[in-house]
C-alpha positions as CSV (number, residue, x, y, z in Angstrom):
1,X,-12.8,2.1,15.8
2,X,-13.7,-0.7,18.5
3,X,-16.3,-1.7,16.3
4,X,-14.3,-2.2,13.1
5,X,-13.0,-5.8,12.2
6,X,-9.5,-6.5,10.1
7,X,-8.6,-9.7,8.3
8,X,-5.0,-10.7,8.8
9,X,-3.5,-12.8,5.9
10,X,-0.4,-14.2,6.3
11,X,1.5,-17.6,6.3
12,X,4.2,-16.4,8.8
13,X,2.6,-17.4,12.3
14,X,5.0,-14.7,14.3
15,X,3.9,-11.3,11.5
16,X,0.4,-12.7,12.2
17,X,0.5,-12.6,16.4
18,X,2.3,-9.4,16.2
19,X,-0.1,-7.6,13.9
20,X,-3.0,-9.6,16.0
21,X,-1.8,-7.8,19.1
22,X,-0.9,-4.8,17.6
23,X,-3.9,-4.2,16.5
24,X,-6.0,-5.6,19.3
25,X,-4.6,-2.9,21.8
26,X,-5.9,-0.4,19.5
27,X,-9.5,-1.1,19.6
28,X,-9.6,-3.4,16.6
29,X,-11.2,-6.6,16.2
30,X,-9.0,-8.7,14.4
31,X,-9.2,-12.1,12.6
32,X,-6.3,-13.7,11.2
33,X,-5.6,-16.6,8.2
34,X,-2.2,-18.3,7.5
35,X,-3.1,-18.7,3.5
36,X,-5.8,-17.7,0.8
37,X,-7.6,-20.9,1.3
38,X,-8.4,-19.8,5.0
39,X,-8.8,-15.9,3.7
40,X,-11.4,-16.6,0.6
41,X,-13.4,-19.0,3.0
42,X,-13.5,-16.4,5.9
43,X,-14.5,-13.5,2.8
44,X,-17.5,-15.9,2.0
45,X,-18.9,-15.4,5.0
46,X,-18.3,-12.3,6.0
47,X,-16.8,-8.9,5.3
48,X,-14.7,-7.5,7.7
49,X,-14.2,-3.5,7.6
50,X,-10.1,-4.1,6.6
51,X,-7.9,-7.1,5.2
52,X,-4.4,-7.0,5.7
53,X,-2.9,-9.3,2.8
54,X,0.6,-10.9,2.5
55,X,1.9,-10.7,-1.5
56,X,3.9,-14.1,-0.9
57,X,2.1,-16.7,0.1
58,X,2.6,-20.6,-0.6
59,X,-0.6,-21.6,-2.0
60,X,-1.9,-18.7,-3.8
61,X,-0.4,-15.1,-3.6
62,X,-2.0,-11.9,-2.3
63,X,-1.9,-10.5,-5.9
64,X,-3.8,-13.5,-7.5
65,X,-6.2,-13.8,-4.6
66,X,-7.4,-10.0,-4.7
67,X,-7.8,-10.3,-8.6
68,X,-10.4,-13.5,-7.4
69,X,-11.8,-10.8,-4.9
70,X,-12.7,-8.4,-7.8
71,X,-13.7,-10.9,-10.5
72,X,-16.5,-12.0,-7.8
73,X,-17.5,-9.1,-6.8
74,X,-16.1,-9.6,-3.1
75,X,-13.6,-6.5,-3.2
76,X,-15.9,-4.4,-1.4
77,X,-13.8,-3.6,1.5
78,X,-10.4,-1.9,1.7
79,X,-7.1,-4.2,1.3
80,X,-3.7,-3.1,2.5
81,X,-1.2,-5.2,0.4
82,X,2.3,-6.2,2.6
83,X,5.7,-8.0,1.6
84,X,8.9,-8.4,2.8
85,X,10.4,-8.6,-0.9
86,X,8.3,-5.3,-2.3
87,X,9.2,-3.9,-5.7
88,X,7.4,-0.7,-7.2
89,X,5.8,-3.4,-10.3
90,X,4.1,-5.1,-7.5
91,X,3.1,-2.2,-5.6
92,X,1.7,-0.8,-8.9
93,X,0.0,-3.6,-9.7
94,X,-1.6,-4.4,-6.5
95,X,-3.3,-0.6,-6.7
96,X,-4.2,-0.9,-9.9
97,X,-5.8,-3.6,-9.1
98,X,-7.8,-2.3,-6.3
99,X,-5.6,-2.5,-3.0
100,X,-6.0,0.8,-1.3
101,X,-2.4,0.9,0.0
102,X,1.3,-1.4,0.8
103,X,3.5,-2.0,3.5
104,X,6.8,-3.3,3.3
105,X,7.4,-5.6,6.0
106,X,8.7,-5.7,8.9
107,X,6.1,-2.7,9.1
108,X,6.8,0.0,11.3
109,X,4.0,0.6,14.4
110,X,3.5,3.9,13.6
111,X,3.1,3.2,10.2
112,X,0.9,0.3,10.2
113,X,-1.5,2.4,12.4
114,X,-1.5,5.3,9.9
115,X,-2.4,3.4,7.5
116,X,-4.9,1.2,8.7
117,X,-6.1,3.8,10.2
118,X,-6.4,6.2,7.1
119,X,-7.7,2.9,4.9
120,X,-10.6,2.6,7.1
121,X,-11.8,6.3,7.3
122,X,-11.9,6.4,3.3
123,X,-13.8,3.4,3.4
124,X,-13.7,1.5,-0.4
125,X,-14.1,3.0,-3.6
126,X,-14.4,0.4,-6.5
127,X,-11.3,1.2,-8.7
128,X,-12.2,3.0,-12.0
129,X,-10.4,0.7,-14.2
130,X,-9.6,-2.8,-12.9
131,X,-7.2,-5.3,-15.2
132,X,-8.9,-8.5,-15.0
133,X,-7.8,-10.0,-18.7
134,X,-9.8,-12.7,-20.1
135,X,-7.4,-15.2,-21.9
136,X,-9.7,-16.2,-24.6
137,X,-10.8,-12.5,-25.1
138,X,-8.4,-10.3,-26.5
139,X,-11.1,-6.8,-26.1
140,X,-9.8,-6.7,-22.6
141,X,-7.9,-3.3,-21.7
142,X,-4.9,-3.1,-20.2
143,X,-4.4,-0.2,-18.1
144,X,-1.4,2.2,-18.9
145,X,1.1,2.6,-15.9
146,X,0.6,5.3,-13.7
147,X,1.6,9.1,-15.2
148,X,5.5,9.6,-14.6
149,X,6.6,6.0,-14.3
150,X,8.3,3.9,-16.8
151,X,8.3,0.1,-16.5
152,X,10.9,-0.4,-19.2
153,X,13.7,0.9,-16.5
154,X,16.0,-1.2,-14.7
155,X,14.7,-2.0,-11.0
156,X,16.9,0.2,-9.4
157,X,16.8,3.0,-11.8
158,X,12.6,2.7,-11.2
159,X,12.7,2.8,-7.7
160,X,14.8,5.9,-7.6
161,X,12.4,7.8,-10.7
162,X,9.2,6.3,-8.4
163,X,11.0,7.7,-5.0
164,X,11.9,11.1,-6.8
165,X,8.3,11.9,-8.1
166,X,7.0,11.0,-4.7
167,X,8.8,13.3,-2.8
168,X,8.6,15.9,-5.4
169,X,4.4,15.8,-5.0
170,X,5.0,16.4,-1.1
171,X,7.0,18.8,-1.6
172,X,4.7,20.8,-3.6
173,X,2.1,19.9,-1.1
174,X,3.8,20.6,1.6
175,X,5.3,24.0,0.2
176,X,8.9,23.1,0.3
177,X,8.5,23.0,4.0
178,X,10.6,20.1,5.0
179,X,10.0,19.5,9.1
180,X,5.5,19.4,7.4
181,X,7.4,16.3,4.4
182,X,9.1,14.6,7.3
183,X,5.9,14.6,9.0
184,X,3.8,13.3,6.6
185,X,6.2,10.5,5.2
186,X,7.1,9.4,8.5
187,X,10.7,9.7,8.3
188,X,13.6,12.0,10.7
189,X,14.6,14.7,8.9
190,X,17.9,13.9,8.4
191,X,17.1,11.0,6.3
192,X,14.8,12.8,4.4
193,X,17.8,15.1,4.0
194,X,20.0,12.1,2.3
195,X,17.2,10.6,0.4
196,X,17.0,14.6,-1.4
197,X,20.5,14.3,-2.2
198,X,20.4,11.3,-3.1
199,X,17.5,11.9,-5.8
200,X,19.1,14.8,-6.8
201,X,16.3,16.8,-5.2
202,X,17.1,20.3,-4.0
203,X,14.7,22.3,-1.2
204,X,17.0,24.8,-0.2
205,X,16.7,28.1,2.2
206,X,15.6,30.1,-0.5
207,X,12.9,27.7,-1.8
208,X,11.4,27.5,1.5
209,X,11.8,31.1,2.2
210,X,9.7,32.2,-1.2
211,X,7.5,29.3,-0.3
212,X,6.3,31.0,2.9
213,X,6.2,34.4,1.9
C-alpha cells in the first residue's frame, strides 16, 4: 500500500492533520484539501488511488461535489464519504451516487483503516445507475431507495428499520454466530448485545446452536 495516494477533503484543519498522520504511518501517501475548490483543482490534475470527502463543507458540500465528479467523468477512483452530522438519507444518497462507503466522524482508527483499506482493494466500479437529474429534462430516472428501506419514516424510526436490516444480513452471514458479527461490525459484544435488544432482534442459544450443527 506504500504506493497508493488518498485525497483528504475537509475544511476542519485538526480532522485533516489527524487523518494526514494516521494515514501516513500506514504506508499511505496522502494529500489533503480544506474545501472543493482545492479538491476539484487537485482531481484535474491527478487521480489519486482514494479520496476521503467531508459531506459539510462551506463552499460546496461533499454530496454536490461528487455529483460534479460523476457528471464529468472524474469519478473513477473510490470515495469514502465522512460527517460528523450523518443521517441514513445522506448515507443513501452518497452510495447511490457512487461513494463506495461513510464514516461518521470522529472515525474510529480501526475503522478508518478497515475501510480505507477494504475501498482500495475493490478498486472502483462505476455505479449501475447514477441520479444525475437534468432540470430542463424530465426523462431522467430517479432511482428507487434501496430494497427494505422506507424514506417516508420519521428519522429515528429509519435509523432503527436501517440498523435492524443490517444486523439481520450479518447475522445470516455470519450464522447467528455473534463473537464472528462483533467481529465484522467492529463493535464489543456487549454492545452488540443492547443494540439486539434494542431492535428487537433475538440470536439466542438455540439459534446459534442449530446454526452450527
Amino acid at each position: 500500500m506504500a504506493s497508493k495516494e488518498i485525497l483528504v477533503v475537509d475544511d476542519e484543519i485538526g480532522i485533516r492533520e489527524l487523518l494526514s498522520e494516521i494515514l501516513y504511518d500506514e504506508g499511505y501517501r496522502v494529500h489533503v484539501a480544506e474545501n472543493a475548490a482545492e479538491a476539484r483543482q487537485f482531481r484535474t490534475q491527478r487521480q489519486p488511488d482514494l479520496v476521503l470527502l467531508d459531506i459539510w463543507m462551506p463552499d460546496t458540500d461533499g454530496v454536490s461535489l461528487l455529483k460534479e465528479w460523476v457528471a464529468q467523468g472524474l469519478l473513477t477512483m473510490p470515495v469514502i464519504m465522512m460527517s460528523g452530522h450523518g443521517t441514513i438519507e445522506t448515507a443513501v444518497e452518497a452510495t447511490r451516487i457512487g461513494a463506495v462507503d461513510f464514516l461518521e466522524k470522529p472515525v474510529a482508527l480501526q475503522k478508518l483503516l478497515n475501510t480505507v483499506s477494504k475501498a482500495i482493494k475493490q478498486g472502483f466500479e462505476r455505479p449501475v445507475a447514477p441520479v444525475l437529474a437534468d432540470q430542463k429534462n424530465e426523462e431522467a430516472m430517479v432511482s428507487p431507495p434501496p430494497a427494505g428501506l422506507r424514506f417516508d419514516l420519521p428519522l429515528r424510526e429509519a435509523r432503527e428499520e436501517f440498523e435492524r436490516l443490517y444486523f439481520e444480513h450479518h447475522i445470516r452471514e455470519e450464522h447467528g454466530n455473534v463473537t464472528r458479527i462483533a467481529e465484522k461490525v467492529e463493535l464489543e459484544r456487549t454492545h452488540l448485545h443492547r443494540k439486539f435488544k434494542q431492535l428487537g432482534i433475538r440470536v439466542g442459544k438455540k439459534d446459534v446452536e442449530d446454526n452450527c450443527q
